[in-house]
Each structure stands twice: as structure tokens, then as C-alpha cells.
C-alpha positions as CSV (number, residue, x, y, z in Angstrom):
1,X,55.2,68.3,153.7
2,X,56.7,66.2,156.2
3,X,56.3,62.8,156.4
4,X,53.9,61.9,159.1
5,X,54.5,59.2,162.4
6,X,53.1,56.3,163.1
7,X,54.0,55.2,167.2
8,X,53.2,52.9,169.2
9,X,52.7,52.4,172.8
10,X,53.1,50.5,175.7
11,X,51.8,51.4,178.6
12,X,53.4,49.4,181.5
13,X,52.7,48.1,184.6
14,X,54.8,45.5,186.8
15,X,56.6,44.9,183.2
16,X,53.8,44.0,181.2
17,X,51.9,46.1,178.9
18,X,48.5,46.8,180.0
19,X,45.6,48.7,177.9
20,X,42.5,50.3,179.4
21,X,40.1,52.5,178.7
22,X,39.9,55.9,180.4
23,X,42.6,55.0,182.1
24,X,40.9,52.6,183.7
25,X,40.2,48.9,183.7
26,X,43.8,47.8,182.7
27,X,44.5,44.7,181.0
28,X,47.3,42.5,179.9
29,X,48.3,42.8,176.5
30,X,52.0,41.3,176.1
31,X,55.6,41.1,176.8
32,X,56.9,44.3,176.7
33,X,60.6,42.9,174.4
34,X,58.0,40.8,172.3
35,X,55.8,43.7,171.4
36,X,59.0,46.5,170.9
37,X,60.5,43.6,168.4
38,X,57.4,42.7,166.4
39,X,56.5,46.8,165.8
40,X,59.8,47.4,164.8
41,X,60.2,44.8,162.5
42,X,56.6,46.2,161.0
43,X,57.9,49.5,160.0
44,X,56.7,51.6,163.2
45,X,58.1,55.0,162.9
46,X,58.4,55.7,166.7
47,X,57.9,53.5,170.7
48,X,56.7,55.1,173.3
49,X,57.2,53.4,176.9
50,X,55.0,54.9,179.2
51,X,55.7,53.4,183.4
52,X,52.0,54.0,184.6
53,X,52.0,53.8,187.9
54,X,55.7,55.1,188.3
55,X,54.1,58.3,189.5
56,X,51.6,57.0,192.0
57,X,54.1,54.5,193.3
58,X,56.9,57.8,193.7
59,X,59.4,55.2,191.7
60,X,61.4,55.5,188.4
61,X,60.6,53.9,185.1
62,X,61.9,50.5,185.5
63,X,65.2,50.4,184.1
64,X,65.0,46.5,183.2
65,X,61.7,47.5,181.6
66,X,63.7,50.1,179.1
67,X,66.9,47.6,178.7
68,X,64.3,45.4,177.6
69,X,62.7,47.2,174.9
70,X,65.4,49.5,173.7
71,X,67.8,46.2,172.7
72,X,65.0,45.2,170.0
73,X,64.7,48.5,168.2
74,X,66.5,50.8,165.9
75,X,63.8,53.7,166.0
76,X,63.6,56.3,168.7
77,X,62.2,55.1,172.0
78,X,60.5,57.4,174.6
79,X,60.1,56.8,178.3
80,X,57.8,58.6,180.6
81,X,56.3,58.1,184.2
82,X,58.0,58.4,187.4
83,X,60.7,61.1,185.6
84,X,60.3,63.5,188.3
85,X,64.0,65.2,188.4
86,X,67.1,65.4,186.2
87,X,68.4,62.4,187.6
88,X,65.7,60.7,187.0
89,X,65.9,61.8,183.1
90,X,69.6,60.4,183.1
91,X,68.5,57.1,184.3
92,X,65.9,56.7,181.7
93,X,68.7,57.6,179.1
94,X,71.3,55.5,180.3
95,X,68.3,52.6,180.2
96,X,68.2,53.0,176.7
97,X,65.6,56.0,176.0
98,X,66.5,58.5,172.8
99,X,63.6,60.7,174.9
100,X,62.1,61.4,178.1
101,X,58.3,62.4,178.3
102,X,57.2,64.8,181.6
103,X,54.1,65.3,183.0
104,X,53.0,65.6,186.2
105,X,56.5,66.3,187.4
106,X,56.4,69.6,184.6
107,X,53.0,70.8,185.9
108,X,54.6,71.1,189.8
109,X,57.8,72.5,188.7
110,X,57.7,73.4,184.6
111,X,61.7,74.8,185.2
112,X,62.4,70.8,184.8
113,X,61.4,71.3,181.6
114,X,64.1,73.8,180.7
115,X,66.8,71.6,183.1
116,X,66.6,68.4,180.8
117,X,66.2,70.5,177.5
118,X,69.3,72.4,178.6
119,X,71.0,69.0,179.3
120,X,69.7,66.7,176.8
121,X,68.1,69.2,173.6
122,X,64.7,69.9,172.9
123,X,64.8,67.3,170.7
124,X,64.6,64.7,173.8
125,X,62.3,66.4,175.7
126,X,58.2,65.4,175.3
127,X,55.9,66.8,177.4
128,X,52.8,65.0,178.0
129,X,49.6,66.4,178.4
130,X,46.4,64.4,179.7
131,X,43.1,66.6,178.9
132,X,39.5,66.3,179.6
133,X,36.7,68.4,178.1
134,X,35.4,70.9,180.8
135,X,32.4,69.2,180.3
136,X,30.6,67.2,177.9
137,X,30.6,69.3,174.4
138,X,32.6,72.4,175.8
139,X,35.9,73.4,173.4
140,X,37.6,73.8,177.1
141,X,40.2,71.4,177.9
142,X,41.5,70.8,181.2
143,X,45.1,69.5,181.9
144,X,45.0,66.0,184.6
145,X,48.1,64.9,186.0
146,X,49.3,61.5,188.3
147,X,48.2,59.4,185.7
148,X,44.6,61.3,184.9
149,X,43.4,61.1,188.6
150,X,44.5,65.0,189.5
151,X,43.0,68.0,187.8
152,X,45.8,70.2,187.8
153,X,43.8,73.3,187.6
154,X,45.5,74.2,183.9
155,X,44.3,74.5,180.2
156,X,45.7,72.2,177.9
157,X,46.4,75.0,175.2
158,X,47.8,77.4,177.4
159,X,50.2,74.2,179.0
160,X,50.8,73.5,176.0
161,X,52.3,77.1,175.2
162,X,54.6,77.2,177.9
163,X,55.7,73.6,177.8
164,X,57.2,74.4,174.2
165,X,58.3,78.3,175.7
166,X,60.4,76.3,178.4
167,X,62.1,74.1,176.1
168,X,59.8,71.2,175.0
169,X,60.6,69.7,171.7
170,X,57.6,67.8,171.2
171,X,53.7,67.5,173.0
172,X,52.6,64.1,173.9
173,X,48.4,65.2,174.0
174,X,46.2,61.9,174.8
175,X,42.6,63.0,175.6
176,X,41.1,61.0,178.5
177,X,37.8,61.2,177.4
178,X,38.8,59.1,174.1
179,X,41.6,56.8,175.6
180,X,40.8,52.9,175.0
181,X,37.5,53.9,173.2
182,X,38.2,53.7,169.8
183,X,36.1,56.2,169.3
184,X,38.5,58.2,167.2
185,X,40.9,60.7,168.4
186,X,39.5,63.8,169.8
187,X,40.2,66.0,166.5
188,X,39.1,69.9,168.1
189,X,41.8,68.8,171.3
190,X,44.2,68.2,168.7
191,X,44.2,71.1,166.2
192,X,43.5,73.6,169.2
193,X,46.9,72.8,170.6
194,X,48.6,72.1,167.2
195,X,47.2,75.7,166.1
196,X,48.8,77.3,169.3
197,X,52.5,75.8,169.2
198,X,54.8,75.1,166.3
199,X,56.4,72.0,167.6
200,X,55.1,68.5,166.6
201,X,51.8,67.5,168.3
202,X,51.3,63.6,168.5
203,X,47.7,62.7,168.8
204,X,47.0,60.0,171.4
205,X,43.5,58.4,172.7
206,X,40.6,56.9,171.0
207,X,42.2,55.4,167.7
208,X,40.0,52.5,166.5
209,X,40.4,52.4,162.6
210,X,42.7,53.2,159.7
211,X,40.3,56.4,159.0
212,X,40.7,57.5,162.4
213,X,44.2,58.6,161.7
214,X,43.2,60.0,158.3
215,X,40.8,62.2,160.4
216,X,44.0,63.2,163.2
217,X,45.8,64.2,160.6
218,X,43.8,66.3,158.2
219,X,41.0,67.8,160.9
220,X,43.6,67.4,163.8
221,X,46.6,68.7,161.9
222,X,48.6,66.5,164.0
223,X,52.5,66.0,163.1
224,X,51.9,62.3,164.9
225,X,49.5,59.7,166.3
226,X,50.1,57.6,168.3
227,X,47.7,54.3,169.8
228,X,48.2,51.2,171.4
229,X,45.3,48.9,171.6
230,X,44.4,48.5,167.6
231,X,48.2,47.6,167.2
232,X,48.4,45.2,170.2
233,X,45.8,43.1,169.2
234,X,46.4,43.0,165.7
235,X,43.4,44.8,164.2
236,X,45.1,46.6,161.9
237,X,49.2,46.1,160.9
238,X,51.8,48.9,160.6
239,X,52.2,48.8,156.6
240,X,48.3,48.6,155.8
241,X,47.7,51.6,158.1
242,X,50.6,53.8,156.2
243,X,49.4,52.3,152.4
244,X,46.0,53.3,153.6
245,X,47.0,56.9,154.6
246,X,49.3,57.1,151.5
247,X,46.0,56.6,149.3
248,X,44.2,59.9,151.5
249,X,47.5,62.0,150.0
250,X,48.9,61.8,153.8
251,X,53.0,61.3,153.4
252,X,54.3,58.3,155.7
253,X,57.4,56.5,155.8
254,X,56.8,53.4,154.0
255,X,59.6,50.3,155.1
């Protein structure tokens, strides 16, 4: 079996990292440099830079932002937000990102998808996927783009499914109605979409405990999982989350 990944994220705004929950109610949580050296020096497997209000703002990812980050590891880093065209993709590269993540610029035109794979390899190409229950417990998820504030009138398995027909490499899936809860990760999201694609899932949204990634990874069959606030404010480290998935029979990378 595959080892499984641990990544981290920092979600940015004005070139700090800011945490919410539901996408809402964002607050500071570090220098983006500070934060990209101290994971990587704990054993993190992957970083994910996510430019939050890139989209709403009609801007790139901040370039400075990237530089920034990308000069203190020597694990993959991916960038999303604001990565709305090809060009767009290059800059993000030339910044320093090993991958670019799409979103709301797939869902309007999913041929960018195939553009930057065709470009870049799948390998490089993540497409992100924000999903709500239909309603409160329904099993039907419903895809949200500019930063979770647009229903784009899609289901999340069925995005999923093209995103990975039109050249996605991986699938960036962060349920809204778990994000900043630390509730746990929203396990049926996860295995429905990682039952209907063969390319890695990562699990995003609601991670609050070691066991919550025991759960994402067993029930959720994720291939990743991915959280921000439990690392950010030091409630659990790096090494005693992968010796503590180790002892459930899970394989990590240990450092």
C-alpha cells in the first residue's frame, strides 16, 4: 500500500495566513515563510498555498507570497486561487509552485484543465473541489465555486469524474460544511468521490484530532489529508500525528 500524506495548508490573505471556519470568520494565524519552514522541518509530506481572495479580487496568487514559501521547502508546494488561465499557471510555476490547484476557473471553462495538464503533466495539475451536502443529512453533494460563495450548479462526484477525464492528476475535496470545525473530515464526501476516480483524493475540512485522520483514511479511503488549523496552532505536531497513524496499521512517511 502506498504510503499516505500528511499536508498542510495555508490559506492566505494580504500575505498572512488566515484560518476560519466555514469559510468564514478569518483570522490571523502566522507568517506565511515562518510557517512553510517550521512544517518542513517537522516532516510534512506536502504545502498547500491556497490565495483566498485571488478569485474575488480577479488577481493572481501573489507571486512574493510563493517566493516566500517555496525558498524554505524541499517538498512539493501547491498554489491555487486566482489561477484563472494558462498564463496564470506559468506564473505560479515560475514563483516557485511544483503544482497549480483550479477551481472556479475549471468549473467555467474545464478545457483549462486539459491546457495546463497538456503543458505542465497531470502530475501538476489539482483540481479543487468545494462541496456542501444538499441539505443536512442528504448523501448529495453540491460543488461551490469563488471561494464557497457560488453554487455552481454541479455534483461533486460527477465533477470529480470529469476533472480526472480532462487531465487532473489529483482532487483537492475540502467539504464546507466541516471546514474550521474540527469536527472530523466529512468521511461519506470522501470515499464517494475516492470510489468514483482512481487518482489521489486528499481529504480537506474539519480535522480536529489525531483519530480524525485515522477515520479519513480507513472510512474515507483518502490517498491524502490535508488541514490547517490543528497544525497552525500547535495542537498536534507532524511526527506524533504519523507515529500515531503508524500504530492504526496506516503507512506514513516517517522523517
Amino acid at each position: 500500500m502506498l504510503s499516505k500524506r500528511i499536508i498542510a495548508c495555508l490559506d492566505v490573505r494580504d500575505g498572512q495566513v488566515v484560518k476560519g471556519v466555514n469559510f468564514e470568520g478569518l483570522r490571523s494565524a502566522g507568517d506565511p515563510g515562518e510557517l512553510a519552514r517550521r512544517y518542513n522541518a517537522e516532516g510534512i509530506d506536502e504545502l498547500v498555498i491556497l490565495d483566498i481572495t485571488a478569485t474575488l479580487e480577479a488577481r493572481r496568487a501573489l507571486a512574493e507570497t510563493i517566493g516566500r514559501v517555496a525558498r524554505e521547502l524541499f517538498i512539493p508546494l501547491a498554489v491555487g486561487g486566482g489561477i484563472r488561465s494558462e498564463a496564470d499557471a506559468a506564473a505560479a510555476v515560475e514563483a516557485g509552485a511544483d503544482k497549480v490547484s483550479l477551481n472556479t476557473a475549471a468549473l467555467a471553462d474545464p478545457e483549462l484543465i486539459t491546457r495546463v495538464s497538456e503543458r505542465y503533466g497531470s502530475q501538476a495539475v489539482v483540481v479543487a473541489i468545494d462541496a456542501k451536502r444538499a441539505q443536512p443529512g442528504r448523501t448529495d453533494f453540491i460543488v461551490y465555486a469563488r471561494s464557497g460563495q457560488t453554487a455552481a450548479g454541479r455534483d461533486a462526484v460527477s465533477w470529480a469524474r470529469e476533472a480526472e477525464a480532462r487531465g487532473a492528476g489529483e482532487i483537492l475535496l475540502t467539504s464546507i460544511d466541516r471546514d474550521g470545525t474540527k469536527a472530523g473530515f466529512d468521511c461519506e464526501l470522501t470515499a464517494a468521490v475516492s470510489a468514483a476516480v482512481s487518482i489521489p483524493v486528499i481529504a480537506s475540512g474539519g480535522a480536529g484530532s489525531r483519530d480524525h485522520f485515522v477515520d479519513v483514511f480507513t472510512a474515507g479511503r483518502a490517498d491524502a489529508a490535508l488541514a490547517a488549523s490543528i497544525f497552525h496552532y500547535a495542537e498536534t505536531s507532524v511526527r506524533s500525528l504519523k507515529m500515531h497513524l503508524r500504530d492504526h496499521g496506516i503507512p506514513v512517511r516517517l522523517t
